[in-house]
PQR file of N, CA, C, O and H, with PARSE charges and radii, in Angstrom:
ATOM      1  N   UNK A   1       0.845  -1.178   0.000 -0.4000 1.5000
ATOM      2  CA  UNK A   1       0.000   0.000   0.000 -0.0000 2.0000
ATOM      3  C   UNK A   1       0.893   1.244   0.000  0.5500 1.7000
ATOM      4  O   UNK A   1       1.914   1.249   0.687 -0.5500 1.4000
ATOM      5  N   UNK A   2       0.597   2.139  -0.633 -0.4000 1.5000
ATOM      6  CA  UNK A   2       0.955   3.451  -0.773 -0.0000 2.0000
ATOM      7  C   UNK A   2       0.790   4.231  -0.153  0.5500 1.7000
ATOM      8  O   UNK A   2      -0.340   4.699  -0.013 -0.5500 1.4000
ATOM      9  H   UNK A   2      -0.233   2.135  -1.191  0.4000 1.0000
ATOM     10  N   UNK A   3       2.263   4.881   0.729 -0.4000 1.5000
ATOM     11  CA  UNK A   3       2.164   6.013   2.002 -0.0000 2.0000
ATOM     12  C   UNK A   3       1.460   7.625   1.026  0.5500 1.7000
ATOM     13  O   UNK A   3       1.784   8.306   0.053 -0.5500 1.4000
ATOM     14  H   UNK A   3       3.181   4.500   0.615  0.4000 1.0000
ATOM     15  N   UNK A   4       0.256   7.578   2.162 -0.4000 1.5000
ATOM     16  CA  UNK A   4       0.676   9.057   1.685 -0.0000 2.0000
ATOM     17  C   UNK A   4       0.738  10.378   2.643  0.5500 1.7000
ATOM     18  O   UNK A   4       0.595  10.583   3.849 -0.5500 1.4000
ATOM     19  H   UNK A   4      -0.007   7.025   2.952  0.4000 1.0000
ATOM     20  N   UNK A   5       1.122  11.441   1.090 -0.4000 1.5000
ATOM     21  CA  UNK A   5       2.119  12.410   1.468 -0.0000 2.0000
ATOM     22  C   UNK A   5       1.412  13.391   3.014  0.5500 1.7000
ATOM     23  O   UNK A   5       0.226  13.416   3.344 -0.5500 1.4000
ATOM     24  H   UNK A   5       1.238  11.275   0.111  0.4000 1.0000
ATOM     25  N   UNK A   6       2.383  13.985   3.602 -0.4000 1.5000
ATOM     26  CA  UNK A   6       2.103  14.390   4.859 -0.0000 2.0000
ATOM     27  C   UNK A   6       1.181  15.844   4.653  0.5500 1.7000
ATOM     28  O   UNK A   6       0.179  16.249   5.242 -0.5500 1.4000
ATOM     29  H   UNK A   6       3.346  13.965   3.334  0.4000 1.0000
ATOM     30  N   UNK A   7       2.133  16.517   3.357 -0.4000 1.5000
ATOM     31  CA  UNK A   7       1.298  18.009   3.016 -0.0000 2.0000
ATOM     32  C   UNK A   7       0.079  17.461   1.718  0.5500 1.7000
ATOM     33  O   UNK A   7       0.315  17.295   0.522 -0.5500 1.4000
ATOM     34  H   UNK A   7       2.947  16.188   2.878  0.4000 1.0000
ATOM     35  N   UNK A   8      -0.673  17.353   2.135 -0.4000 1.5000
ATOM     36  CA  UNK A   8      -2.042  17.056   1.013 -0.0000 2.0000
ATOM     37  C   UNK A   8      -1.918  18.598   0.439  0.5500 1.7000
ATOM     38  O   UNK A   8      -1.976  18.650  -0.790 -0.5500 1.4000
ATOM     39  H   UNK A   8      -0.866  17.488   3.107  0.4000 1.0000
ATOM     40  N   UNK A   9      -1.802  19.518   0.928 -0.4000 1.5000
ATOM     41  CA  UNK A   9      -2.458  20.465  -0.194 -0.0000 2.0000
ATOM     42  C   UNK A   9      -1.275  21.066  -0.936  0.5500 1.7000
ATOM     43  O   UNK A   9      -1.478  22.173  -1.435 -0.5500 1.4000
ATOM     44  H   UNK A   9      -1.756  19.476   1.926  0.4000 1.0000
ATOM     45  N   UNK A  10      -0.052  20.511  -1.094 -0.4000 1.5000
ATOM     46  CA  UNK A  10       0.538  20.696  -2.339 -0.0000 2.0000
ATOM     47  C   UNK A  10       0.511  19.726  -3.513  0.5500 1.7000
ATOM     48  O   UNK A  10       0.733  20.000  -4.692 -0.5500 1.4000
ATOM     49  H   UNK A  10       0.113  19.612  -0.688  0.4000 1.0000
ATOM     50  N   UNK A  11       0.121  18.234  -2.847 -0.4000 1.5000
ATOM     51  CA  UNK A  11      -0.032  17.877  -3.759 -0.0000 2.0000
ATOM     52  C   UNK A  11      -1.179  18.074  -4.753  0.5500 1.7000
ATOM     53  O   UNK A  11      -1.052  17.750  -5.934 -0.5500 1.4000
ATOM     54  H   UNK A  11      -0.059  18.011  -1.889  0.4000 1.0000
ATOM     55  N   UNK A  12      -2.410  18.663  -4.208 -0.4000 1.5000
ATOM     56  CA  UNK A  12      -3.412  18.560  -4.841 -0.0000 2.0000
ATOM     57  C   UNK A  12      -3.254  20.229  -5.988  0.5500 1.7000
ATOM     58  O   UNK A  12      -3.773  20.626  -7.032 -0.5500 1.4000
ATOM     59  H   UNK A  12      -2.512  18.926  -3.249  0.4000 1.0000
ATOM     60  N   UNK A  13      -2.271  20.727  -5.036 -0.4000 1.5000
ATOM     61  CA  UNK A  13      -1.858  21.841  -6.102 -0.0000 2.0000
ATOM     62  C   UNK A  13      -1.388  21.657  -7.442  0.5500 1.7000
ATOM     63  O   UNK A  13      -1.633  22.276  -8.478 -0.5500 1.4000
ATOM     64  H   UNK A  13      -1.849  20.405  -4.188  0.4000 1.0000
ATOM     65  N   UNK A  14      -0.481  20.427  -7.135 -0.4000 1.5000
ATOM     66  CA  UNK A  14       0.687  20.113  -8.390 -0.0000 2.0000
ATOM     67  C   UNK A  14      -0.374  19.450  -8.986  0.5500 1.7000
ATOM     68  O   UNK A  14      -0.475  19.746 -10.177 -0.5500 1.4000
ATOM     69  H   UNK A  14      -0.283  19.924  -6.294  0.4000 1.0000
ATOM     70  N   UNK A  15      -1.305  18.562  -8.539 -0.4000 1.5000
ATOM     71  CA  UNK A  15      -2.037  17.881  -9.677 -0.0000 2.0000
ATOM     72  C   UNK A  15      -3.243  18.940 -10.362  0.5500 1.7000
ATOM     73  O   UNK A  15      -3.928  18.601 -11.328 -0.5500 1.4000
ATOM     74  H   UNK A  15      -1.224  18.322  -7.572  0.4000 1.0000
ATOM     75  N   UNK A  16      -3.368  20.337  -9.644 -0.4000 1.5000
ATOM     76  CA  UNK A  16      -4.408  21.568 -10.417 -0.0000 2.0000
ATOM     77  C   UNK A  16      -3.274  21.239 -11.628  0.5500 1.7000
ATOM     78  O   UNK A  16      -3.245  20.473 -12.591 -0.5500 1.4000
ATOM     79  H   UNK A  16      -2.812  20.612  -8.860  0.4000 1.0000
ATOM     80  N   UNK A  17      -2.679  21.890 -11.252 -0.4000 1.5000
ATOM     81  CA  UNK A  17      -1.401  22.822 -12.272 -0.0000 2.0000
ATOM     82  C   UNK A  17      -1.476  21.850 -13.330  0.5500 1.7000
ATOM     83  O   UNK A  17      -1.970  22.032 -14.442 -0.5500 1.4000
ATOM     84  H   UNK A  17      -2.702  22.512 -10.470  0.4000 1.0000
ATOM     85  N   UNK A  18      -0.754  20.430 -12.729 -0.4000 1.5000
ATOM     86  CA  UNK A  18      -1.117  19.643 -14.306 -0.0000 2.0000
ATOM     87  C   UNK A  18      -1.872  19.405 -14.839  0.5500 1.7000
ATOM     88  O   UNK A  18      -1.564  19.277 -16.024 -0.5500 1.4000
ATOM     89  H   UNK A  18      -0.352  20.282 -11.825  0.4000 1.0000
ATOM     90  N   UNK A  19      -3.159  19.191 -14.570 -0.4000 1.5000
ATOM     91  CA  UNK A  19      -4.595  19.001 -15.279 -0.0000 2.0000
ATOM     92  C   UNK A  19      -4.694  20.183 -16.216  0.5500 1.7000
ATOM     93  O   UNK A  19      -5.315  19.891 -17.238 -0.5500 1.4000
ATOM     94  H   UNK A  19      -3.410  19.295 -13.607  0.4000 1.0000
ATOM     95  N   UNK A  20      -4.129  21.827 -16.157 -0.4000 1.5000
ATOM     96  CA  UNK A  20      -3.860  22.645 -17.238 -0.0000 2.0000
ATOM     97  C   UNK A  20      -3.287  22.305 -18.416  0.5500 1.7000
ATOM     98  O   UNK A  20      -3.512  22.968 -19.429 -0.5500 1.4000
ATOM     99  H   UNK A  20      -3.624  22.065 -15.327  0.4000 1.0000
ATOM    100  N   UNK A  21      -2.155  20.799 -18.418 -0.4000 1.5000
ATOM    101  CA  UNK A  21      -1.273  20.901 -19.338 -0.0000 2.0000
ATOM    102  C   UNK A  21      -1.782  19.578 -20.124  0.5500 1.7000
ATOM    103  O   UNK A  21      -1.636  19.446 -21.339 -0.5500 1.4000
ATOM    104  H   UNK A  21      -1.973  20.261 -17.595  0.4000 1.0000
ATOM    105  N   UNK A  22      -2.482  18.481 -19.171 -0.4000 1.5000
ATOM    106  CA  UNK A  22      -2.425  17.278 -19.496 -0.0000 2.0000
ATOM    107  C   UNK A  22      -3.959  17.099 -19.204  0.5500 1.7000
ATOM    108  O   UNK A  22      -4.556  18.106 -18.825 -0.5500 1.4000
ATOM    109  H   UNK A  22      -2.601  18.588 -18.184  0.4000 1.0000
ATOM    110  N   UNK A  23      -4.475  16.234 -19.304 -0.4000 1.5000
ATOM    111  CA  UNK A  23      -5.899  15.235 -19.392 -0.0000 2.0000
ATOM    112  C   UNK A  23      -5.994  14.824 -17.907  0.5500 1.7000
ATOM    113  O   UNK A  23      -5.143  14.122 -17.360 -0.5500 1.4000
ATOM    114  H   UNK A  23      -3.989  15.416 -19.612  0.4000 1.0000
ATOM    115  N   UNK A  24      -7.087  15.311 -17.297 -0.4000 1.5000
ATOM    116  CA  UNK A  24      -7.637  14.990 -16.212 -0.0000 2.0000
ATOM    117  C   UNK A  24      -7.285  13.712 -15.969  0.5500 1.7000
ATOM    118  O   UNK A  24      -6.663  13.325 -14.980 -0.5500 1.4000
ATOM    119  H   UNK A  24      -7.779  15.882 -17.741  0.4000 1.0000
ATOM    120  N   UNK A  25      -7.731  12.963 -16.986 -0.4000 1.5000
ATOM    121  CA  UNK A  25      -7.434  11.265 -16.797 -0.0000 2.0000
ATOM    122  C   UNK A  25      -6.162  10.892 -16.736  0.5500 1.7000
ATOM    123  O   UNK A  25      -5.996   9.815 -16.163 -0.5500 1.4000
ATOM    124  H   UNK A  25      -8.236  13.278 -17.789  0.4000 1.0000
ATOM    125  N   UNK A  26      -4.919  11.579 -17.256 -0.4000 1.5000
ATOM    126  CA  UNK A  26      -3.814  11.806 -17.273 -0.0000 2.0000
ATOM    127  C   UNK A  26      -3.005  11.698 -15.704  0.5500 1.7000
ATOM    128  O   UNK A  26      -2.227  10.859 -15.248 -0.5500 1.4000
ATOM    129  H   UNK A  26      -5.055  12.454 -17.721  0.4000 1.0000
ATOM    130  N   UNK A  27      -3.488  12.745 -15.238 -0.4000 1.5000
ATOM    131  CA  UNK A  27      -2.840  13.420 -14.011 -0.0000 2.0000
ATOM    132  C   UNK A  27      -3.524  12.452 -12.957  0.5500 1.7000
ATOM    133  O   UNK A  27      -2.827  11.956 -12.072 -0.5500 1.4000
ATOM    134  H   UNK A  27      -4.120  13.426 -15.608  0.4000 1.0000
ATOM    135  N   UNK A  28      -4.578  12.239 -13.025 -0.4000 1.5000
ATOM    136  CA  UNK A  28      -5.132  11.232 -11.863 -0.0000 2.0000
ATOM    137  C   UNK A  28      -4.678   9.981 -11.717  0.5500 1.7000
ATOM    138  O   UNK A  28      -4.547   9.419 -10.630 -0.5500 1.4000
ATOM    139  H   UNK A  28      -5.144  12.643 -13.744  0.4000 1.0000
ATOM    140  N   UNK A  29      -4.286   9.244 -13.388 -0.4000 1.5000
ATOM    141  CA  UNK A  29      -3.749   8.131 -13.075 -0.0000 2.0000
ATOM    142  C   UNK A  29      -1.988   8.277 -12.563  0.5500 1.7000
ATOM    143  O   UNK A  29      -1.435   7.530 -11.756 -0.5500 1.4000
ATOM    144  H   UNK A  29      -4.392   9.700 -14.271  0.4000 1.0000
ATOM    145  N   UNK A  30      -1.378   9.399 -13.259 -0.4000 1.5000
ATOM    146  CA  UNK A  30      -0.072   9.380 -12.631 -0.0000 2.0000
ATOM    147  C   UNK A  30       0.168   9.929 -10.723  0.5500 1.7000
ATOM    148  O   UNK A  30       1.028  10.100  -9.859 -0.5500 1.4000
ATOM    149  H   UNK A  30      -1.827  10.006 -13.915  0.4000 1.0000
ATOM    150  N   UNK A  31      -0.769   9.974 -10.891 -0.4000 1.5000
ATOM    151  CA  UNK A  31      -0.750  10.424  -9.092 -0.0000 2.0000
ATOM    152  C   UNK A  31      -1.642   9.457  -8.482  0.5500 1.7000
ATOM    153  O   UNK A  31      -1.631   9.450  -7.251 -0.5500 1.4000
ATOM    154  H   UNK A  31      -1.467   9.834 -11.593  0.4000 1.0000
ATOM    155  N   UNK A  32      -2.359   8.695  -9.029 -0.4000 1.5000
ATOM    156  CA  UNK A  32      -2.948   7.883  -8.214 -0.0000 2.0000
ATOM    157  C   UNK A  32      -4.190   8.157  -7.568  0.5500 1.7000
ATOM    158  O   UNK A  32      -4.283   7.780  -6.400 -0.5500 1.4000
ATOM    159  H   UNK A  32      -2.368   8.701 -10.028  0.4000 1.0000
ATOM    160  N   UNK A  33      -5.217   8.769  -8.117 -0.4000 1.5000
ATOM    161  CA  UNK A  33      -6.099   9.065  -7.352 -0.0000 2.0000
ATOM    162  C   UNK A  33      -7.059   8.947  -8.609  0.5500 1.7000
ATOM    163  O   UNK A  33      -6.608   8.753  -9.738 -0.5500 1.4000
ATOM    164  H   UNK A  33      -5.142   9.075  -9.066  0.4000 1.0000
ATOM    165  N   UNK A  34      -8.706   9.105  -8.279 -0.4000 1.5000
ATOM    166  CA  UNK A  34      -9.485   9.235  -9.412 -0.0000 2.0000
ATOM    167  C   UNK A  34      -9.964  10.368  -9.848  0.5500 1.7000
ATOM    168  O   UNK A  34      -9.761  11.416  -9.236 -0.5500 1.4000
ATOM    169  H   UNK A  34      -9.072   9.263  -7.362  0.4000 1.0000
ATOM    170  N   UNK A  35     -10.556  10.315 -10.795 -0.4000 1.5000
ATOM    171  CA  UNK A  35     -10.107  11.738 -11.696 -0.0000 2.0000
ATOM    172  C   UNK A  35     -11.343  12.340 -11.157  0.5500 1.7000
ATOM    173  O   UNK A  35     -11.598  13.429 -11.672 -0.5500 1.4000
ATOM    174  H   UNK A  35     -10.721   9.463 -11.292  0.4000 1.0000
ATOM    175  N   UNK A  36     -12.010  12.016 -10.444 -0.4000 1.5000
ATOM    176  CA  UNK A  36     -12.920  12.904 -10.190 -0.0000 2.0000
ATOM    177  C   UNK A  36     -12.651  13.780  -8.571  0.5500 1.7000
ATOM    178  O   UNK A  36     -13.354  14.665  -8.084 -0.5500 1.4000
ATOM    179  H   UNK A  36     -11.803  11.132 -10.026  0.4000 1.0000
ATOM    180  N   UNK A  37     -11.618  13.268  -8.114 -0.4000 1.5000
ATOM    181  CA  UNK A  37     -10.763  13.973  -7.040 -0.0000 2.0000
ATOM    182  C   UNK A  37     -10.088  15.193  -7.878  0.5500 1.7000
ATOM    183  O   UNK A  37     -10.077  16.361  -7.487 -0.5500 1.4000
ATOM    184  H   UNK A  37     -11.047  12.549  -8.510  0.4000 1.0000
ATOM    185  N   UNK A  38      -9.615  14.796  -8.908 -0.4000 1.5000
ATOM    186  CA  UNK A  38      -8.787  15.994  -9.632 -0.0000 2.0000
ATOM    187  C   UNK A  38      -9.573  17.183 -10.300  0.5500 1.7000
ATOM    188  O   UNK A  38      -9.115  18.301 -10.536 -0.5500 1.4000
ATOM    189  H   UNK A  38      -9.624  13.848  -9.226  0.4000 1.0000
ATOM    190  N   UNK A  39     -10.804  16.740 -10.552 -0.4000 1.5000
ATOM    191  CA  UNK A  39     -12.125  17.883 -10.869 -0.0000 2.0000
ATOM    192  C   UNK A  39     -12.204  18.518  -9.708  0.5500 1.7000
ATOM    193  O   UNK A  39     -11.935  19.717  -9.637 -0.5500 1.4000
ATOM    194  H   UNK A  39     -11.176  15.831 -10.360  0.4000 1.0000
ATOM    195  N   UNK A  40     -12.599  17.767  -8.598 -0.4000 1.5000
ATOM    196  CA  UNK A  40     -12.628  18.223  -7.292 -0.0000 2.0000
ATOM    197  C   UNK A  40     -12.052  19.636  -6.690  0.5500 1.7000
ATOM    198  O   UNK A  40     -12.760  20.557  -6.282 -0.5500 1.4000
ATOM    199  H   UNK A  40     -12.817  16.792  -8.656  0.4000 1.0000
ATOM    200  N   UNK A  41     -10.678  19.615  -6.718 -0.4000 1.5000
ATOM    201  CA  UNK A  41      -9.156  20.226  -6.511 -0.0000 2.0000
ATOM    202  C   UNK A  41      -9.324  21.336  -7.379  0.5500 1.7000
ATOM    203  O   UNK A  41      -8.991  22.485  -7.091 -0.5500 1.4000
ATOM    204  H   UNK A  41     -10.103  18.867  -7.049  0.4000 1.0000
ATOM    205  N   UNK A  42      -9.961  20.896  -8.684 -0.4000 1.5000
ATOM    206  CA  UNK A  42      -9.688  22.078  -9.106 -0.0000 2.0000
ATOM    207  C   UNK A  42     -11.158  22.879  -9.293  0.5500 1.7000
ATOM    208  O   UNK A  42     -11.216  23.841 -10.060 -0.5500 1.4000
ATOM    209  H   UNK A  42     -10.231  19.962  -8.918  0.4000 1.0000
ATOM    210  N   UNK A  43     -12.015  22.550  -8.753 -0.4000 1.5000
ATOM    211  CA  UNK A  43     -13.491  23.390  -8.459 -0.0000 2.0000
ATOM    212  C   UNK A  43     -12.675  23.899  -7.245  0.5500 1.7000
ATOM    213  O   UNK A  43     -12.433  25.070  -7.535 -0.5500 1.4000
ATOM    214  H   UNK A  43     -11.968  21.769  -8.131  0.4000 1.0000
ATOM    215  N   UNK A  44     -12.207  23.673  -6.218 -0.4000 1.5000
ATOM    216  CA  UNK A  44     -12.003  24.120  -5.237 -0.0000 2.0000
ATOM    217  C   UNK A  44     -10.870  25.333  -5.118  0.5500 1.7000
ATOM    218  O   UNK A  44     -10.933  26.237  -4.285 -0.5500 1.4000
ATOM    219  H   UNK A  44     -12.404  22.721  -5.983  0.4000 1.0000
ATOM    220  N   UNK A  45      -9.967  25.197  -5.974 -0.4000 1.5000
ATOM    221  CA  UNK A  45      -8.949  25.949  -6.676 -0.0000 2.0000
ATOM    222  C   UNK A  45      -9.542  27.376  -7.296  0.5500 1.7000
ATOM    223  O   UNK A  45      -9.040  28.501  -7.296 -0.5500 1.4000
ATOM    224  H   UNK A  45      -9.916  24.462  -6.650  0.4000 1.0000
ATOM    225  N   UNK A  46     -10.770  26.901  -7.808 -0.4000 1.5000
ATOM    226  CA  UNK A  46     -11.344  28.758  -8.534 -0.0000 2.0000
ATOM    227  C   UNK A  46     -12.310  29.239  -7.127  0.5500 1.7000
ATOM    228  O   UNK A  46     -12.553  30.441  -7.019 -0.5500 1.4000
ATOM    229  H   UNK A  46     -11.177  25.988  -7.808  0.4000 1.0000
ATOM    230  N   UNK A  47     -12.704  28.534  -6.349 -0.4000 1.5000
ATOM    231  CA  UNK A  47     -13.793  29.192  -5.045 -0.0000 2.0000
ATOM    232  C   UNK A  47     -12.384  30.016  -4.631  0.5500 1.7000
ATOM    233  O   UNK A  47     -12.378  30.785  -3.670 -0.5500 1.4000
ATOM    234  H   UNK A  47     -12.507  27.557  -6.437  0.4000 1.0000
TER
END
């Protein structure tokens, strides 16, 4: 199982930032999470 990281909200930063460059589906599978966490992050990112 996969530790995870201690600061959550940079990572969820780095995965905004990439979802700009790359495919939602992209960034979720290289980070490991589902892509609807990464919609998530980034609705939460424009509030």
């Amino acid at each position: 199982m996969k530790r995870r990281p201690k600061n959550k909200n940079k990572v969820k930063l780095k995965g905004v930032e990439a979802s700009k460059a790359n495919s939602v589906a992209t960034v979720a599978v290289q980070m490991g999470v589902h892509r609807s966490s990464v919609y998530r992050w980034r609705k939460q990112r424009q509030n």
